[in-house]
C-alpha positions as CSV (number, residue, x, y, z in Angstrom):
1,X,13.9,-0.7,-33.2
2,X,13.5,-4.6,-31.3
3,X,11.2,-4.2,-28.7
4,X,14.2,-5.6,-25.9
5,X,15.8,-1.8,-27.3
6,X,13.1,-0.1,-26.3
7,X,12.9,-1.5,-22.8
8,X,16.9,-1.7,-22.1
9,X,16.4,1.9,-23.1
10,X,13.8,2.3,-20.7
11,X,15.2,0.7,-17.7
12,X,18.6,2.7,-18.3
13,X,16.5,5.8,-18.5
14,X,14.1,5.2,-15.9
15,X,16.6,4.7,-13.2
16,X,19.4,7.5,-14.3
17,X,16.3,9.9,-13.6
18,X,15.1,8.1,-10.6
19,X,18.6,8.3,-9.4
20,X,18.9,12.0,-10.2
21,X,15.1,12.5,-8.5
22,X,16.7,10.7,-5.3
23,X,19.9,12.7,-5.1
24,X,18.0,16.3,-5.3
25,X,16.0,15.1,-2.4
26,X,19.1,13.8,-0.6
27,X,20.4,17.1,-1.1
28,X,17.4,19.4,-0.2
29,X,17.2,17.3,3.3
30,X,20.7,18.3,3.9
31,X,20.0,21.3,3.1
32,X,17.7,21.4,5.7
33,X,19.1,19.9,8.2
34,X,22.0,22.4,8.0
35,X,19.4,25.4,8.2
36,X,17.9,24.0,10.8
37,X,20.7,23.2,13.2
38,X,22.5,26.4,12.1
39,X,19.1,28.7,13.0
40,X,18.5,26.3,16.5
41,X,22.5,26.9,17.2
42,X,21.9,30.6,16.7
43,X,18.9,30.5,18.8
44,X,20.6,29.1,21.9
45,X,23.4,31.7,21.2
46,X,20.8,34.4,21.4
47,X,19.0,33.2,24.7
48,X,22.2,32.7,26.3
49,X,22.9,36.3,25.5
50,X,19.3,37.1,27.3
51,X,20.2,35.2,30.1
52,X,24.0,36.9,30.3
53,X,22.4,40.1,30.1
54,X,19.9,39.2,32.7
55,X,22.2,38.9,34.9
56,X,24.1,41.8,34.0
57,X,21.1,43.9,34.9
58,X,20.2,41.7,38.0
59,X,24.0,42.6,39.7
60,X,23.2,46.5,38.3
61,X,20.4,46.9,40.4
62,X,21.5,45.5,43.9
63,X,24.8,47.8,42.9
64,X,22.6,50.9,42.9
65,X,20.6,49.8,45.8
66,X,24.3,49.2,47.7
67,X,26.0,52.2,46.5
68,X,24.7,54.7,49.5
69,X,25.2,52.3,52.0
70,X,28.7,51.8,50.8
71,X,29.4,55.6,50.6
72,X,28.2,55.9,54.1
73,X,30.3,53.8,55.6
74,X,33.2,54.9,53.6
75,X,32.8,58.9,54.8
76,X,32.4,57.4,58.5
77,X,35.9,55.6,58.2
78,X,37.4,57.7,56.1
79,X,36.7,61.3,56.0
80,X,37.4,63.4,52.8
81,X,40.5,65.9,53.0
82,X,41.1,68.1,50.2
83,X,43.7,67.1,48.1
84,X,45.0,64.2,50.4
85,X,45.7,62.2,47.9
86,X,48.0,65.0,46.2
87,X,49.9,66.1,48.9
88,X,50.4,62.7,49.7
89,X,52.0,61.8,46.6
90,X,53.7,65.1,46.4
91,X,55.1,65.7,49.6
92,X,57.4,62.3,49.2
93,X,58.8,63.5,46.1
94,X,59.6,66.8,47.7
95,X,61.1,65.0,50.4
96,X,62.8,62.8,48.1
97,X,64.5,65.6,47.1
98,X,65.7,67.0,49.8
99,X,67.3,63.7,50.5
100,X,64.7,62.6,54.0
101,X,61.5,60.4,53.6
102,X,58.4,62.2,55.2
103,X,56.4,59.7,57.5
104,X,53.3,60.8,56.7
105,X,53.5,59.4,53.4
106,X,54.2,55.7,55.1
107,X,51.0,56.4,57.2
108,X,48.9,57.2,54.0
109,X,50.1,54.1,52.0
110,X,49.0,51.9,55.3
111,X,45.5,53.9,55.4
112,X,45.2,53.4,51.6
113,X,45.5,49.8,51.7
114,X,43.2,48.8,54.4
115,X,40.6,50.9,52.8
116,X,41.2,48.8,49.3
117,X,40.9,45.7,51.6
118,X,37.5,46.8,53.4
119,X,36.0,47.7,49.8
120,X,36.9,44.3,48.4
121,X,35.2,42.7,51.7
122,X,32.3,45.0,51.0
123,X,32.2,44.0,47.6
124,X,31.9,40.4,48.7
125,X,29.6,40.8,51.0
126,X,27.2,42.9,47.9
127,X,28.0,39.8,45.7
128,X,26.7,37.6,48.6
129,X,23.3,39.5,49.1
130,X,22.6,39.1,45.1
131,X,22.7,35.5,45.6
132,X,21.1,35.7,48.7
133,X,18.3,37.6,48.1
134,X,18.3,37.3,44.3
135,X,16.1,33.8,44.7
136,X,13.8,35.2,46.7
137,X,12.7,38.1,44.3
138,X,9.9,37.3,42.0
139,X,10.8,36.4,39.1
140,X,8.5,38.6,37.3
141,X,10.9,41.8,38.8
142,X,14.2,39.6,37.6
143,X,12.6,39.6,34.6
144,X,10.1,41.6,33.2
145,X,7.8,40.6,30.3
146,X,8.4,43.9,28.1
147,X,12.3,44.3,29.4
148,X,12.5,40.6,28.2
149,X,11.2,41.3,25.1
150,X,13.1,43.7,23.9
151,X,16.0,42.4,25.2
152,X,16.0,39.1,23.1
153,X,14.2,40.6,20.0
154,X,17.9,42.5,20.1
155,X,20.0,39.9,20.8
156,X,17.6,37.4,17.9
157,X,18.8,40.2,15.5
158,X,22.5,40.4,16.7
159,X,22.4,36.6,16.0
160,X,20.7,37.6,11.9
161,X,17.2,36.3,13.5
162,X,14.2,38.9,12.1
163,X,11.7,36.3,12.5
164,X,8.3,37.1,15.1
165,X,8.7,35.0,18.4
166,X,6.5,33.9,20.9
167,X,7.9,33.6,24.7
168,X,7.4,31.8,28.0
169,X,9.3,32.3,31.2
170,X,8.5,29.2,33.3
171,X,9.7,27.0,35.9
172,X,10.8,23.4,35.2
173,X,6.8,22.3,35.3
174,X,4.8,25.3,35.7
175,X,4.5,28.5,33.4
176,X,4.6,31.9,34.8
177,X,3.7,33.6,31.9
178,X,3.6,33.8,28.3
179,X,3.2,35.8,25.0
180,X,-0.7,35.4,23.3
181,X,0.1,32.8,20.7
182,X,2.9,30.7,22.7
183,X,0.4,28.0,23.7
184,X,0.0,27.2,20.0
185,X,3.9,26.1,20.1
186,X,4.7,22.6,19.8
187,X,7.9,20.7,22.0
188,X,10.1,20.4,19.6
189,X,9.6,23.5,18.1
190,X,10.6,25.1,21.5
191,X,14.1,26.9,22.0
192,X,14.7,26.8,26.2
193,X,17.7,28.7,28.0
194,X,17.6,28.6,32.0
195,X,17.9,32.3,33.7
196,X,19.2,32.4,36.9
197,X,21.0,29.2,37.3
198,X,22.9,30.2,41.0
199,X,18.7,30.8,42.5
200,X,17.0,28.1,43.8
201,X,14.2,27.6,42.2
202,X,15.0,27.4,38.3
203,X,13.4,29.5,35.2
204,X,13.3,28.4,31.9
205,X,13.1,31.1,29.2
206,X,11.2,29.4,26.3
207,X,10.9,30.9,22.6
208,X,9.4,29.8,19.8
209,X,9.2,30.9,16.1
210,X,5.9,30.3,13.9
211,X,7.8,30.9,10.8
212,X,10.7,29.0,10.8
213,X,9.7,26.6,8.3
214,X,9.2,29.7,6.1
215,X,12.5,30.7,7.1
216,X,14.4,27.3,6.6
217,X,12.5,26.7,3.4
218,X,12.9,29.8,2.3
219,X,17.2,29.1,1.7
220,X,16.0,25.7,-0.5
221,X,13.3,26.5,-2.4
222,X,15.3,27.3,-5.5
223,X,15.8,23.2,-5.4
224,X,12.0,22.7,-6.2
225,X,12.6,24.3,-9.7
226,X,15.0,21.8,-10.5
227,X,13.1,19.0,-9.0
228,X,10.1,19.6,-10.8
229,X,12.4,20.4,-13.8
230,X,13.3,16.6,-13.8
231,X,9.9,15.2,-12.8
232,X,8.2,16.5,-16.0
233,X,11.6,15.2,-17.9
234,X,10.6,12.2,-16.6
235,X,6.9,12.2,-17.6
236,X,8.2,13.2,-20.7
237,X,10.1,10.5,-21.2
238,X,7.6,7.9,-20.2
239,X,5.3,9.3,-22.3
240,X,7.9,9.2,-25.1
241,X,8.3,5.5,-24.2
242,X,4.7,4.8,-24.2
243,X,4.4,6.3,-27.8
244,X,7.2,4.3,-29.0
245,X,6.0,0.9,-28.1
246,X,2.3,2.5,-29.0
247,X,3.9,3.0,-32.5
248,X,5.5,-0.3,-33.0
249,X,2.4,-2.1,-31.5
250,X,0.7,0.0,-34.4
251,X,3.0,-1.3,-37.2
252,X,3.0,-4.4,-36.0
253,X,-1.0,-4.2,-36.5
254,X,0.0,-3.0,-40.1
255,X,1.6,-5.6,-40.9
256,X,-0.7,-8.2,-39.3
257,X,-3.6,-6.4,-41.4
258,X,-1.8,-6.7,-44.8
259,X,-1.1,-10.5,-43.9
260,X,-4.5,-11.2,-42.4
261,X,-6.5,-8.7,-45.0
262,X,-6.6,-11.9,-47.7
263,X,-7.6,-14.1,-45.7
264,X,-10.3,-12.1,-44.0
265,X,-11.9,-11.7,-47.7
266,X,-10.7,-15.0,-49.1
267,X,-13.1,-17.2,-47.2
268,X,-16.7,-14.9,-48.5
269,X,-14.9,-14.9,-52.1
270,X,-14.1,-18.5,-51.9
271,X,-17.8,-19.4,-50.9
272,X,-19.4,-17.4,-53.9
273,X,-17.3,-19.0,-56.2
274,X,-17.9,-22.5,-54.9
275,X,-21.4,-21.2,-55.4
276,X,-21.2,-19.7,-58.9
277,X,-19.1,-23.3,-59.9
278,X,-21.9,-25.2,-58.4
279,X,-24.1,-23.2,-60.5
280,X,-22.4,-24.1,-63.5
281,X,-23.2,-27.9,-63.3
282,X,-25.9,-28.4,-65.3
283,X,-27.7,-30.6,-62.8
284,X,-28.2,-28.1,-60.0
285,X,-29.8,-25.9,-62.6
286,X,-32.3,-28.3,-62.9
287,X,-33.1,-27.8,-59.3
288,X,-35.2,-25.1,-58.2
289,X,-35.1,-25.3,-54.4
290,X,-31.0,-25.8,-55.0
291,X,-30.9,-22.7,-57.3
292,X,-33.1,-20.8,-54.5
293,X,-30.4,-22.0,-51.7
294,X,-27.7,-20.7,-54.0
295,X,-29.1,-17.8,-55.0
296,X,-29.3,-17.5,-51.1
297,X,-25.4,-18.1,-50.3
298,X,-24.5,-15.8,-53.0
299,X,-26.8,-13.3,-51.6
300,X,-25.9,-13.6,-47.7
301,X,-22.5,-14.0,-48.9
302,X,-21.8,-10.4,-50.6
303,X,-24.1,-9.5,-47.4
304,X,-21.1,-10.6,-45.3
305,X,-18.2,-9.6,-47.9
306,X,-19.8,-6.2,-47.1
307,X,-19.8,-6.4,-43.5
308,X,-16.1,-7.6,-43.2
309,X,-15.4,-4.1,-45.2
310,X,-17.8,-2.2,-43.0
311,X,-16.2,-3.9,-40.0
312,X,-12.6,-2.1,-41.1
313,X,-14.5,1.1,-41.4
314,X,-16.0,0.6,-38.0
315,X,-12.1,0.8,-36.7
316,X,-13.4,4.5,-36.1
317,X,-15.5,4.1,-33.4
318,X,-12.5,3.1,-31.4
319,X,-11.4,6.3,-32.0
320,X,-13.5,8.2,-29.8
321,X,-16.6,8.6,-32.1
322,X,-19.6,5.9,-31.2
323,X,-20.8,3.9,-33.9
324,X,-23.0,4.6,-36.2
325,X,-26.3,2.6,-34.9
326,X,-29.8,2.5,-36.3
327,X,-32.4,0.8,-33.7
328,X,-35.2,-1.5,-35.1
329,X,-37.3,-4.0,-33.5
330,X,-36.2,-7.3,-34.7
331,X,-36.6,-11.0,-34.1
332,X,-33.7,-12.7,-33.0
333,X,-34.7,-16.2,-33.7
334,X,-35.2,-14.9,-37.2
335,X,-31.5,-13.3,-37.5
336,X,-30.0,-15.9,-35.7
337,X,-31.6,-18.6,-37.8
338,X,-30.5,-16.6,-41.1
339,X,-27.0,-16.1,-40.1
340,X,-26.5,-20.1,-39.3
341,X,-27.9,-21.5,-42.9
342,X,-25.3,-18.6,-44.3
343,X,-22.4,-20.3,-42.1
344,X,-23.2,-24.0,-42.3
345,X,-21.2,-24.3,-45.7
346,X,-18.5,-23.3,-43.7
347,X,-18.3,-25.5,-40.8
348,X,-19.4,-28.6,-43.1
349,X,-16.1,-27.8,-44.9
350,X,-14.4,-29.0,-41.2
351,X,-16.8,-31.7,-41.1
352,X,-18.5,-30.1,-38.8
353,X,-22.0,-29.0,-38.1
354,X,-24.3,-26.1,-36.3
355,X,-27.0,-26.9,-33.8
356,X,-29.7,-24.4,-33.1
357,X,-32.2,-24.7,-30.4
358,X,-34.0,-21.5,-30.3
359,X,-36.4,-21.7,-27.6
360,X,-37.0,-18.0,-26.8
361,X,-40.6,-17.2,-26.9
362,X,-39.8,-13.6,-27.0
363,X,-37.2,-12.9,-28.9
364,X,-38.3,-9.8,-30.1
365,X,-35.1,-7.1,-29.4
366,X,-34.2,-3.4,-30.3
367,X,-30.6,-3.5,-31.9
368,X,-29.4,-2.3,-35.2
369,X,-29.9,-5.1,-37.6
370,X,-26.9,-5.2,-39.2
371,X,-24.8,-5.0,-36.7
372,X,-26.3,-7.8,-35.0
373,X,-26.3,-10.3,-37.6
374,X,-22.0,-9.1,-37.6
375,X,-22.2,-9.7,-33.6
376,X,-23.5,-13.2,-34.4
377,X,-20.9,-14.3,-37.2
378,X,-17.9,-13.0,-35.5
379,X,-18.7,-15.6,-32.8
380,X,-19.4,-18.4,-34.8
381,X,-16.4,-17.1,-37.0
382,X,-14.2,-17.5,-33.8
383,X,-15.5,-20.8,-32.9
384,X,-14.6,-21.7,-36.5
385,X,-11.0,-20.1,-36.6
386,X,-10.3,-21.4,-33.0
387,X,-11.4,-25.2,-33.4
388,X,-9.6,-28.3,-32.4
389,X,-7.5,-30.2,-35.2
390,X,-8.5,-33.7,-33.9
391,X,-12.2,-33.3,-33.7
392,X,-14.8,-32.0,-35.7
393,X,-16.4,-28.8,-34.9
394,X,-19.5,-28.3,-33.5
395,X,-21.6,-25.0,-32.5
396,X,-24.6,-24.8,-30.5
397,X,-26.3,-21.6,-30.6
398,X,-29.5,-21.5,-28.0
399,X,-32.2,-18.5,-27.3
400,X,-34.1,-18.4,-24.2
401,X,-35.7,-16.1,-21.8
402,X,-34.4,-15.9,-18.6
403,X,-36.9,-13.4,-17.7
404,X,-40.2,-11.6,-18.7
405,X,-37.8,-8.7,-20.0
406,X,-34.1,-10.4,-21.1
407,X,-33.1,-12.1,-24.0
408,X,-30.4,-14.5,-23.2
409,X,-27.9,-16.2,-26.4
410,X,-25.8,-19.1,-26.0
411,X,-22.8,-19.8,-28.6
412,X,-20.5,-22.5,-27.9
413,X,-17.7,-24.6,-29.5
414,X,-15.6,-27.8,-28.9
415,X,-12.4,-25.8,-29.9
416,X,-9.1,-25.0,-28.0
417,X,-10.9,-23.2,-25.4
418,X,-8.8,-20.0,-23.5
419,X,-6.7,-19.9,-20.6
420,X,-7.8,-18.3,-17.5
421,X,-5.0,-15.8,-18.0
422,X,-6.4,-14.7,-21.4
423,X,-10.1,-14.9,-20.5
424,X,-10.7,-11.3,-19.1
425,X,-8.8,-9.7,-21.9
426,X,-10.4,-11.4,-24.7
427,X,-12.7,-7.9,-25.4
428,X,-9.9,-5.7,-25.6
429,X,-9.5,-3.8,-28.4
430,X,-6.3,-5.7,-30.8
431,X,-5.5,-8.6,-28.1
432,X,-5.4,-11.9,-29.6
433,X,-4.8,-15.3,-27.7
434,X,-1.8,-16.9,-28.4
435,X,-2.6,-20.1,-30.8
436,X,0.8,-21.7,-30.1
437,X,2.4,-22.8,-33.5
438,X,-1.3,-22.5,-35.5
439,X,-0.5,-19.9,-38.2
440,X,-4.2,-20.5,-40.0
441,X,-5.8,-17.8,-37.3
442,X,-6.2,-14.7,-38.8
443,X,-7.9,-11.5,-37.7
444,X,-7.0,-7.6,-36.8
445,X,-7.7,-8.5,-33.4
446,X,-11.1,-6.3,-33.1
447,X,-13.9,-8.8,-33.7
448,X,-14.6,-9.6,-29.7
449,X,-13.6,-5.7,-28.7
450,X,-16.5,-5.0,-31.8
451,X,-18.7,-7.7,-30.4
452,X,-18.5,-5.8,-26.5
453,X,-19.1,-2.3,-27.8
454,X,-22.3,-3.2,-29.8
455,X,-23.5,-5.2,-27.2
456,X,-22.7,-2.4,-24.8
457,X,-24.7,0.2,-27.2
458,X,-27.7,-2.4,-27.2
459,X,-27.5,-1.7,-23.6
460,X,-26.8,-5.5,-23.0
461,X,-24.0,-7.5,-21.7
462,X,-21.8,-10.3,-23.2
463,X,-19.8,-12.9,-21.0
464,X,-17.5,-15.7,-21.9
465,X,-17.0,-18.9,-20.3
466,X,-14.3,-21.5,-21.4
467,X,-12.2,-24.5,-20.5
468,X,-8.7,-24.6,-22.1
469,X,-9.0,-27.8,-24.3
470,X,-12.4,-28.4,-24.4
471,X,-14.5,-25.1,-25.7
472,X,-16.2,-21.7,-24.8
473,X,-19.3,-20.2,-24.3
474,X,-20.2,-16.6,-25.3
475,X,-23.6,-15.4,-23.4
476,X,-25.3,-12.4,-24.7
477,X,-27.9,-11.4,-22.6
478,X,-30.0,-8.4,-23.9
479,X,-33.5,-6.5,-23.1
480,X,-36.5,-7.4,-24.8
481,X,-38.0,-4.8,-27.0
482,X,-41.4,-5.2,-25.3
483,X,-40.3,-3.5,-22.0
484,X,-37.4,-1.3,-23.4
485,X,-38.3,-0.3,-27.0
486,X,-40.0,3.3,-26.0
487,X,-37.1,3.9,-23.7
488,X,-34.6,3.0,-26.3
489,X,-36.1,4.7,-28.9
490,X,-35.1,8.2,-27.1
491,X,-31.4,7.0,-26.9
């Protein structure tokens, strides 16, 4: 599958679910919105019934104080006959009958009348004194803490509302009092109904509920399934994706190792055979310091054809496992020096040359030697691979000691140099710098990352410096054995 597949595939993906994500939580803040305004609507429905019944109670009570006086003044005005009422509705009808109309009954209609109009003026005149001396009573007798309590935990449950309350009863600035928890209540958490409103002075009757987020929640909460239902569908799927281009980026480095396989042992072959056909001339047998040198390529040669296998098998290390290091005190000057005579037939095939100016005088290091001498010819192998067409190559490679207790190498190179861009990835593990349309550069893309980790393990650090178009510099900088080797011989 073409990697634009893979990301058009993504991107459809990516926002369908995203999309999906965003209309659950559209929905669940609806949701509770609409619980929320239904529960506060229910809430005010309830108070108002408190307030109503208040009231209701408030009128009761001046009724009952009332009722004597009224009954008084009604047995002063009007004293009780037995069965007045009776005769006076019979004896018309017996008069009726006889055909006269008895005036008595006239009389008693009349009497009846103004004693209806003196109650409803009575009436009025209860009705007034509630008002009137209604806002003068404390409102602590208007309203009683437990009465109150009851009263709205009753009317809370006509309205479906079992939740535990909190209450205040206050004025329009100053509380009168309040349940034990109600100061923990914040504004607009706070339900309010005014009590009273004909008194002067107005109440406030204030209730709050410290689980209804529970409560609202509680109707939604079968959305979070769902939601986090998607969410790992959608880690799934990016970690689907991620494998995918993880896969192809691992076939592509398949097919980059076939291609680049040859060429990686082609240049080791090709030097022993120069060497073996050199060998064959009849005049360089005559020679024994050239027979010594060759004997020497042939030699450090098969050393490297070995390390270019070993460096496929030390793919592993990547894999979680640490290679496989054996420390020994060294000299670097020595290794370094043995590892340039090995490469100079390779950069006087450019027409190039190797300068060494090894001016450490300590260059004694604790590393594993073979890996070392590979650290070494991977970079003068890059500076080789990555050289300039219209110049000849060139390689310094410089010891010194910047320190009593550090070891400090310098290689550097004339070649194409590396973009900024491309400079601070150039140890990761298969990233390669773009060569434009150079398709001479081969490699599996892990000689650097295999450089960083060694020189990580030698507990040292590498750096690289470079100018696009005129070369780079690789500084390995590494403790001496001298003040290290007994700690480093623990590790």
């Amino acid at each position: 599958m073409k990697k634009s597949t893979i990301w058009l595939l993504t991107i459809v993906m990516a926002i369908t679910f995203g999309g999906l994500v965003y209309i659950q939580i559209l929905y669940m803040d609806k949701m509770t919105r609409m619980r929320s305004e239904q529960f506060a609507e229910n809430a005010h429905r309830a108070l108002f019934g408190v307030a109503d019944e208040l009231e209701r109670m408030e009128t009761l009570h001046y009724l009952e104080q009332d009722i004597e006086e009224i009954q008084d003044i009604e047995a002063a005005f009007f004293p009780t006959e037995p069965d007045t009422t009776a005769i006076a509705v019979t004896r018309p009808i017996l008069s009726a009958a006889t055909g006269g109309i008895d005036m008595r009954y006239k009389q008693m209609q009349q009497t009846i009348r103004r004693q209806y109009l003196y109650q409803r003026e009575l009436l009025n005149e209860v009705i007034l004194n509630i008002m009137r001396e209604g806002s003068t009573r404390p409102v602590i007798e208007r309203a009683d803490s437990l009465q109150l309590r009851t009263i709205l935990r009753n009317e809370l449950a006509a309205q479906g509302i079992n939740l535990p309350f909190e209450f205040s009863v206050a004025t329009s600035k100053v509380p009168i009092y309040a349940s034990a928890d109600f100061h923990a209540a914040r504004e607009q958490d706070v339900y309010s109904q005014i009590l009273f409103p004909a008194s002067q002075s107005h109440y406030y009757l204030k209730v709050y509920f410290p689980s209804k987020g529970d409560y609202i929640y509680h109707s939604v909460r079968w959305l979070i399934p769902t939601l986090a239902l998607t969410l790992i569908l959608l880690i799934v799927f990016l970690y689907t994706i991620i494998i995918a281009f993880r896969q192809k980026r691992l076939t592509e480095m398949k097919t980059d190792f076939i291609n680049n396989m040859t060429h990686e042992y082609k240049t080791p072959i090709s030097t022993i055979s120069l060497a073996g056909q050199m060998l064959a001339d009849s005049s360089v047998r005559k020679s024994p310091q050239m027979l010594s040198h060759l004997a020497g390529v042939i030699t450090d040669e098969s050393k490297r054809l070995r390390f270019q296998v070993e460096k496929v098998l030390q793919m592993s290390m990547f894999d979680g496992r640490g290679p496989n290091i054996k420390f020994t005190e060294v000299d670097a000057n020595v290794i370094i020096s043995q590892v340039v005579n090995t490469f100079k037939i390779k950069v006087e095939k450019f027409g190039g040359r190797i300068e060494m100016d090894l001016e450490a005088i300590n260059a004694l290091i604790y590393v594993d030697e073979m890996h070392f001498t590979n650290v070494i010819f991977n970079l003068l192998d890059n500076a080789v691979k990555y050289r300039r067409e219209d110049v000849d190559p060139i390689l310094k490679v410089a010891t010194a000691n910047p320190s009593d207790s550090k070891l400090e190498i310098r290689i550097s190179d004339n070649g194409i140099g590396i973009r900024k861009e491309h400079l601070r990835r150039i140890f990761d593990r298969f990233y390669r710098v773009h060569t434009g349309n150079r398709h001479d550069v081969k490699g599996f893309g892990l000689g650097l990352a295999y450089v960083h980790k060694l020189i990580l393990a030698f507990h040292g650090v590498v750096k690289a410096e470079s100018e696009f178009g005129k070369g780079t510099t690789f500084i390995i900088t590494l403790p001496l054995a001298v003040s290290t080797g007994e700690e480093e011989e623990k590790v």
